[in-house]
N, C-alpha and C positions, 0 to 999 in steps of 0.2 A: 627270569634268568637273562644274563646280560653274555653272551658271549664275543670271544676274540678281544678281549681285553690285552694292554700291553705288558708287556713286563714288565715288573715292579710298581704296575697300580695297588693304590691301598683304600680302605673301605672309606677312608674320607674324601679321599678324589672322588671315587665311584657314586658316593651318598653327592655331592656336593654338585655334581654332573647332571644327576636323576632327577634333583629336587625342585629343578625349575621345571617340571611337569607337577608337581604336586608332591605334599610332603612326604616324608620315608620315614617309615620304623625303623627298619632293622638293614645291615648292609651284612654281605660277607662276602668272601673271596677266596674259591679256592685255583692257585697260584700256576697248581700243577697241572691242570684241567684250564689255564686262561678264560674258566668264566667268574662271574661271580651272581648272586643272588640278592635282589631286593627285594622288599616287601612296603608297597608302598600303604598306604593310611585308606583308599578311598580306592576302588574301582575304577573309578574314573582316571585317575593319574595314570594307573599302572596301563589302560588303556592308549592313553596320550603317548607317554613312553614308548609303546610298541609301536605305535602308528609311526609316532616320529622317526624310530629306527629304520625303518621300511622307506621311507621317503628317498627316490632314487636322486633326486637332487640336492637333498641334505643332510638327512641323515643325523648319526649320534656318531659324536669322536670326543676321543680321551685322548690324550698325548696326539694329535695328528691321525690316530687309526679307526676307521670307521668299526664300531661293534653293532653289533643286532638284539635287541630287548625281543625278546618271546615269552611269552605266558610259562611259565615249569608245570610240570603234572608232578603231583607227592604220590611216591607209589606207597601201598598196602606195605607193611612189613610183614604180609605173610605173599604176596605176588612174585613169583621166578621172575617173570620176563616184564622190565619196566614199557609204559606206553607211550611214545614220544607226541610233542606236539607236532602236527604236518606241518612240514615247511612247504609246501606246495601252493598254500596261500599266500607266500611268501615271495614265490618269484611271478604271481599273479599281479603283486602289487609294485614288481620293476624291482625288486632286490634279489637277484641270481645269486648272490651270494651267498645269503641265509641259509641256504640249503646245501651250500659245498662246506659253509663252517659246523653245520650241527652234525651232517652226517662225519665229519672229520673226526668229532668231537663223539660219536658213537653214546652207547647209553653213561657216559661220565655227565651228560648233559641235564639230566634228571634229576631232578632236586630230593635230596633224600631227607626226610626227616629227622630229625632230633641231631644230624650232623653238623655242626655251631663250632664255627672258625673264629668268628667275632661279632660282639655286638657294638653298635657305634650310637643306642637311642637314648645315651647320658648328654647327647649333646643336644 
């Protein structure tokens, strides 16, 4: 999950941003929630990505705005109360941020299943 994205980013900025960590399936974006979801190809990318977000000296930016890559948890569609991933490790590794934009962004953060905005993996 990529949050704090800027306004008016669209899944092929976002895919085209991610992919120099390693390739991407699937991109999507939802607009209203300024995050968006990727799904990369390999463990390892989607790893790299996160790291890099975390990096307090460089970070990941789209348009000028630094965003934060964190792991999604898919909840059960029989689960009431979604389980977030702790940002706590988050400001462990020098990103204070991380943890003022997720809890902002409350359980919209969560990556819900079978909810498909767009897919961008024709390209």
């Amino acid at each position: 999950m990529v949050a704090g994205l800027p306004p008016g980013c669209g899944v092929i900025e976002l895919k085209s941003r991610l992919e120099g960590y390693g390739p991407v399936a699937r991109t999507r974006i939802d607009a209203a929630a300024a995050t968006g979801h990727v799904t990369f190809r390999s463990a390892a990318a989607a790893m790299a990505a996160v790291e890099a977000s975390l990096d307090p000296e460089c970070g990941i930016t789209i348009r000028s705005k630094k965003v934060i890559v964190v792991q999604a948890i898919e909840v059960p569609n029989d689960q009431k109360s979604p389980v977030q991933s702790d940002p706590a490790g988050a400001t462990k590794n020098g990103a204070g941020d991380a943890s003022s934009i997720l809890s902002r962004l409350g359980p919209r953060a969560i990556h819900k299943a079978r909810e498909i905005v767009a897919y961008d993996d024709l390209f």
